[in-house]
NUZALUM-527555 format. One line per field, with one value per residue (C-alpha): residue in one letter; x, y, z negated. Coordinates in steps of 0.25 Angstrom, whole numbers, m for minus. Layout:
% residues N
aa	c(a  ...) $
c1	c(X  ...) $
c2	c(Y  ...) $
c3	c(Z  ...) $
% end
This chain:
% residues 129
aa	c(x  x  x  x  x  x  x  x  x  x  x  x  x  x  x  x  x  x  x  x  x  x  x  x  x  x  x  x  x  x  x  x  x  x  x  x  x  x  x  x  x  x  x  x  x  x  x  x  x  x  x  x  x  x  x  x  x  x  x  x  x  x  x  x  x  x  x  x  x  x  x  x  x  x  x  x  x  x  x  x  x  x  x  x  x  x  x  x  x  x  x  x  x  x  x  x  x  x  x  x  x  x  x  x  x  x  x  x  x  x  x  x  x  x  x  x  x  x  x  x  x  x  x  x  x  x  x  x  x) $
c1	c(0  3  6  m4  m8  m6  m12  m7  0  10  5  m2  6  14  1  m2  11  11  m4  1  13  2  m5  5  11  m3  m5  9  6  m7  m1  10  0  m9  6  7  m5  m6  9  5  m10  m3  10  5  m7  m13  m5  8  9  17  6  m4  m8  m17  m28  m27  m30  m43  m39  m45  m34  m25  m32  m23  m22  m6  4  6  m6  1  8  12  8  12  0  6  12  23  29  31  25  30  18  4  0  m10  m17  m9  m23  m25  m11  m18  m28  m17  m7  m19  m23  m10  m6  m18  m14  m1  m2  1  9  22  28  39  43  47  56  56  63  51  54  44  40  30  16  11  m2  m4  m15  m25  m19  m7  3  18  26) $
c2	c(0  15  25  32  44  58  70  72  65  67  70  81  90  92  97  107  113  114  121  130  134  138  144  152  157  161  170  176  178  185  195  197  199  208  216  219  224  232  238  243  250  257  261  263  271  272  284  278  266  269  263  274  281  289  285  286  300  301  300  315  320  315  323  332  339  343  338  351  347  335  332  321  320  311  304  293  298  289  297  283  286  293  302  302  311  320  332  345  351  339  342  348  336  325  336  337  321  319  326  323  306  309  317  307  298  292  282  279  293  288  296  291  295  294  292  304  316  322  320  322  322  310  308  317  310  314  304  303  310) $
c3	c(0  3  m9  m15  m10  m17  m14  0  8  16  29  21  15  28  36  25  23  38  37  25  34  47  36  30  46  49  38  39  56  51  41  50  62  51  49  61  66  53  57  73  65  57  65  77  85  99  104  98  109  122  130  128  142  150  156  171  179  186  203  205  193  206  218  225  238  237  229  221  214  210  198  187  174  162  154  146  131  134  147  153  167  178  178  184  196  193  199  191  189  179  173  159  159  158  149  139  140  137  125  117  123  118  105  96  104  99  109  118  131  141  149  164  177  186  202  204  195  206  210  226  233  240  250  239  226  217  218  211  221) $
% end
């Protein structure tokens, strides 16, 4: 015959140290993962992300007839773009967008050597030049 048996055997305690242990990461994933989130709320805010950008401009802020009407504009916080063609008669719409966009912005400027730093009139639309 077989010994007698005592509590648990020994097949037993193995699977529940193993499912103590699962326990026990999952708890410490949970209050990292808690931590973390806990970390960006507090640290961080919408206009503080380098990603934060315009809306597009509406296909009639880009009518021309010559290119002296056209000009470039920047619209991202972050300067990160080589500008966007825009009528110069909207040129205090898109200042003004901007500054109240940007007010509280604290991300990443870029400073790039664009190929053109010119707009033209191109078939009744401003285009980089």
């Amino acid at each position: 015959m077989g010994p007698a048996k005592s509590g648990a055997s020994r097949l037993d305690l193995p699977i529940k140290q193993i499912v103590s242990g699962f326990k026990q990461k999952a708890a410490m994933k949970r209050k990292t993962a808690g931590l973390i989130i806990g970390l960006f709320a507090i640290g961080c805010t919408a206009t503080e992300v380098s990603f934060l950008s315009a809306p597009p401009v509406p296909i009639n802020h880009q009518a021309c007839s010559s290119s002296s009407e056209c000009i470039l504009i920047q619209r991202d916080c972050d300067d990160c773009d080589c500008g966007t063609p825009v009528n110069k008669k909207y040129e205090a719409v898109y200042a003004n967008e901007k500054q109240k966009m940007c007010a509280n912005y604290k991300g990443p400027v870029c400073d790039l050597s664009c190929r053109t730093n010119s707009s033209i009139c191109l078939n009744g639309k401003c285009v980089p030049g």
